[in-house]
N, C-alpha and C positions, 0 to 999 in steps of 0.2 A: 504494500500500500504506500501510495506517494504521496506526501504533503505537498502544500501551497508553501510557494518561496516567503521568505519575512517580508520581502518587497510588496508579494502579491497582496498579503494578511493585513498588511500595512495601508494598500490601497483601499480593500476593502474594509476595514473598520471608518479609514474617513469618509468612503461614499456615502455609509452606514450615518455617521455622523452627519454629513452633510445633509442627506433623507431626512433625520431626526429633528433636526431644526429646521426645515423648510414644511414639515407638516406638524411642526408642533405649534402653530398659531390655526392652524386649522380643527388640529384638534380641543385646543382651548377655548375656541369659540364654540363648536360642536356643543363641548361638553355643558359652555355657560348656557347655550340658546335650548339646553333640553333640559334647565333646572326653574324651579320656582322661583320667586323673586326672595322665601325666607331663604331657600338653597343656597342663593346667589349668595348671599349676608355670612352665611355660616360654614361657608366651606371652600376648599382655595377652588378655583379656577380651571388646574387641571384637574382634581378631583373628579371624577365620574358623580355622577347624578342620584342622590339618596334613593328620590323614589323622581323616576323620568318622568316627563309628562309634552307632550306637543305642544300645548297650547299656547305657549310663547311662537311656535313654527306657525300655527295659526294664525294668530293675532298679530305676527310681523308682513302673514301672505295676503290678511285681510286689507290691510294697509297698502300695500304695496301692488297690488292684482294692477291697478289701473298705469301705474307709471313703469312696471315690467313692463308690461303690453306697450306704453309709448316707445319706449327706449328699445325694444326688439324692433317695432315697426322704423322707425326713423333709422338705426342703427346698419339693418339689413338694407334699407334703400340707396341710403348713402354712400355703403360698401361697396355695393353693385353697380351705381353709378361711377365714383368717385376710381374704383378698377377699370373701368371698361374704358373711361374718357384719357385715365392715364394709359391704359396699353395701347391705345388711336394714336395718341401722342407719343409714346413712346416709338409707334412704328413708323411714323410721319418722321421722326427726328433722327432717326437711324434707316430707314431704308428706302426715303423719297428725301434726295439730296434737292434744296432751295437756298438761295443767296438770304443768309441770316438767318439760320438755322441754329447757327452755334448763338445766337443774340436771343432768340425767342427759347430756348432751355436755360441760358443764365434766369434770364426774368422769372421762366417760372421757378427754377430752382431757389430764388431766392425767395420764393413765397414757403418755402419750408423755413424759414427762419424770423418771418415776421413774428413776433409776439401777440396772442391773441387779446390780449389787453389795451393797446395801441388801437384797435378795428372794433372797441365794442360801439361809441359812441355811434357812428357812422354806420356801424351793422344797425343798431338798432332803429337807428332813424332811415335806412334803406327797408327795413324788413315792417315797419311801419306802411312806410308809405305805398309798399305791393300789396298791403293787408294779410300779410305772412306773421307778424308775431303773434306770439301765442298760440302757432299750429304748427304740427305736426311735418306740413310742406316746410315750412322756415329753417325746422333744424334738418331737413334733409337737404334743402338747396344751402344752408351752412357750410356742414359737415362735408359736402361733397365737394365746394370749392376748397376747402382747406387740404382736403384728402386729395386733390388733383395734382398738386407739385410733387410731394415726396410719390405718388404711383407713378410717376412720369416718369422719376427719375431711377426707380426699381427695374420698371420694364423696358426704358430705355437702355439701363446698362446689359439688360438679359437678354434683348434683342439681337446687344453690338456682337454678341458670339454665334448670331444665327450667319451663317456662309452668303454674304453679298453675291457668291456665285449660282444659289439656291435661285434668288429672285432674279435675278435676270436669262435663267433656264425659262423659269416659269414664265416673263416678257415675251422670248423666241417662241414658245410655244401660242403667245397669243393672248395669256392670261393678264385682265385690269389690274389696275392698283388695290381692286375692293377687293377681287379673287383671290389675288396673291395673297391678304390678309385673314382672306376667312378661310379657305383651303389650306393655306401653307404655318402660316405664323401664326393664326389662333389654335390650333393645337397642339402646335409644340408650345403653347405660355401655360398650361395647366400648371407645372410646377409654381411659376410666378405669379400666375391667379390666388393660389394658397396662401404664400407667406403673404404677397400684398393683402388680402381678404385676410387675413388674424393679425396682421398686423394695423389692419384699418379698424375691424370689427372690436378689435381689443382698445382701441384709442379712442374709438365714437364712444364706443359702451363704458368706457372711466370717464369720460370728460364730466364735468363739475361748471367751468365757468359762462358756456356758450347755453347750457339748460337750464341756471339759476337767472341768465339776462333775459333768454328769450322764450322762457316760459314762465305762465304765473298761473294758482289756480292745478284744476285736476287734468284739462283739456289736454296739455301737452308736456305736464309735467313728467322729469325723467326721472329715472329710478334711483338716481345718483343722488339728483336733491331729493326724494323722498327718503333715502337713508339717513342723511344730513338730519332729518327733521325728525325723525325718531329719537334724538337724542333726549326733546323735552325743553322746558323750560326750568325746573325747581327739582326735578326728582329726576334719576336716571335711571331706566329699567334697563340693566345691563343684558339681561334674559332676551328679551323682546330684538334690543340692539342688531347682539349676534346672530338671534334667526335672520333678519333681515339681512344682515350681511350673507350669509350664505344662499339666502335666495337671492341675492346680487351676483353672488359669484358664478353661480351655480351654471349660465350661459355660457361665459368665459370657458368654463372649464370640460363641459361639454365640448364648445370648435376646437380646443384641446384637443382632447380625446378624439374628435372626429378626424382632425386634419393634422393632425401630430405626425403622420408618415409621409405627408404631401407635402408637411410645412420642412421637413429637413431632408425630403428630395430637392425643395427648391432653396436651402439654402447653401446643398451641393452644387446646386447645378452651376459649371462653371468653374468648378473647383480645380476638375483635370483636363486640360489643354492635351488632345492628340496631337 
């Protein structure tokens, strides 16, 4: 029988380690969102739950049903939008060569670095005036400008590795600019669809300051500021807190789990150069 080297034993107890404190704020919230509020008072944190009870998972989903539902609906829109306009862009910037080409990717690249605090005023007085605040359309046409620079620049670079000798086969043969992109170059961006898509859907779905400006009210409130607001004024039900937070997470962690094999194909892809 053959032992693991000290090296190997060494690797894994920090993985181990590593594991252990990445799901130990998981599980301490877990633990507080399944206690009572005397539970909460009387017993540490990690502690497992006297006697369990939902009702706190209840009472945090009763709350919250309405601004889940905003924040999936806008979240999902904007993704899909905000992907699709960048990979158009991205293939326009790398495979239909124009005079200021390299002028029109600075500009938009530099919209990944505007500060969204600089652009409330002016958003809110723009999203007024089309009668978009306080709906649903407003943080999707938002979201989906913001999300347009940083996809551009994702699938513009994923693109620069597709063979410029690919598309101009496809010209000889006859094939449009649109052909060439829905035949050829939208199937091979599946990888780049992924990581762009959790990396958008992950950024729509935490944002905090674009939901608390341009929504007010239950209409289009997100679930980000409904967690926010579970906090209370005078009393803190730490119980209540935690469930919400996990029915906050609980999306995220899901496109996880779903696209976690798609999401580090594509953030291989590119990686080895034949």
């Amino acid at each position: 029988m053959t032992f693991p080297k000290p090296e190997r034993i060494m690797l894994y107890i920090l993985l181990v380690s590593f594991v252990f404190t990445s799901l130990l704020p998981f599980w301490t919230a877990l633990m507080t969102a399944l206690k009572t509020a005397q539970d909460v008072i009387f017993t540490m944190p990690l502690e497992p739950p006297p006697s369990p009870t939902l009702q706190p998972m209840m009472e945090a989903l009763d709350i919250m049903k309405r601004p889940l539902l905003n924040s999936f609906a806008f979240t999902m829109f904007a993704t899909i939008f905000s992907c699709a306009l960048g990979s158009l862009n991205g293939y326009i910037l790398t495979k239909i060569r124009f005079r200021g080409s390299g002028i029109v990717f600075l500009l938009l690249a530099i919209g990944i670095f505007i500060p969204y605090q600089t652009v409330l005023i002016p958003l809110v007085m723009t999203m007024s005036d089309l009668g978009l605040y306080n709906t649903i359309q407003g943080l999707i046409l938002t979201h989906t400008a913001f999300g347009i620079p940083i996809c551009t620049l994702l699938f513009r670079n994923f693109y620069e590795d597709i063979p410029d000798s690919l598309v101009r086969a496809a010209k000889t043969d006859g094939a449009g600019t649109w052909t060439i992109y829905r035949r050829i170059v939208l199937p091979l961006s599946s990888p780049m669809f992924a990581v762009a898509g959790v990396l958008q859907f992950t950024s729509i779905w935490n944002d905090f300051l674009f939901g608390l400006v341009l929504a007010r009210g239950t209409e289009a409130l997100p679930a980000s500021v409904a967690l926010a607001n579970l906090k209370g004024t005078t009393t803190a039900f730490w119980n209540v807190q935690m469930a919400g937070a996990w029915w906050y997470a609980l999306p995220v962690v899901i496109i996880y789990l779903i696209l976690g094999k798609y999401l580090v194909q594509g953030y291989m892809s590119g990686a080895v150069k034949g």
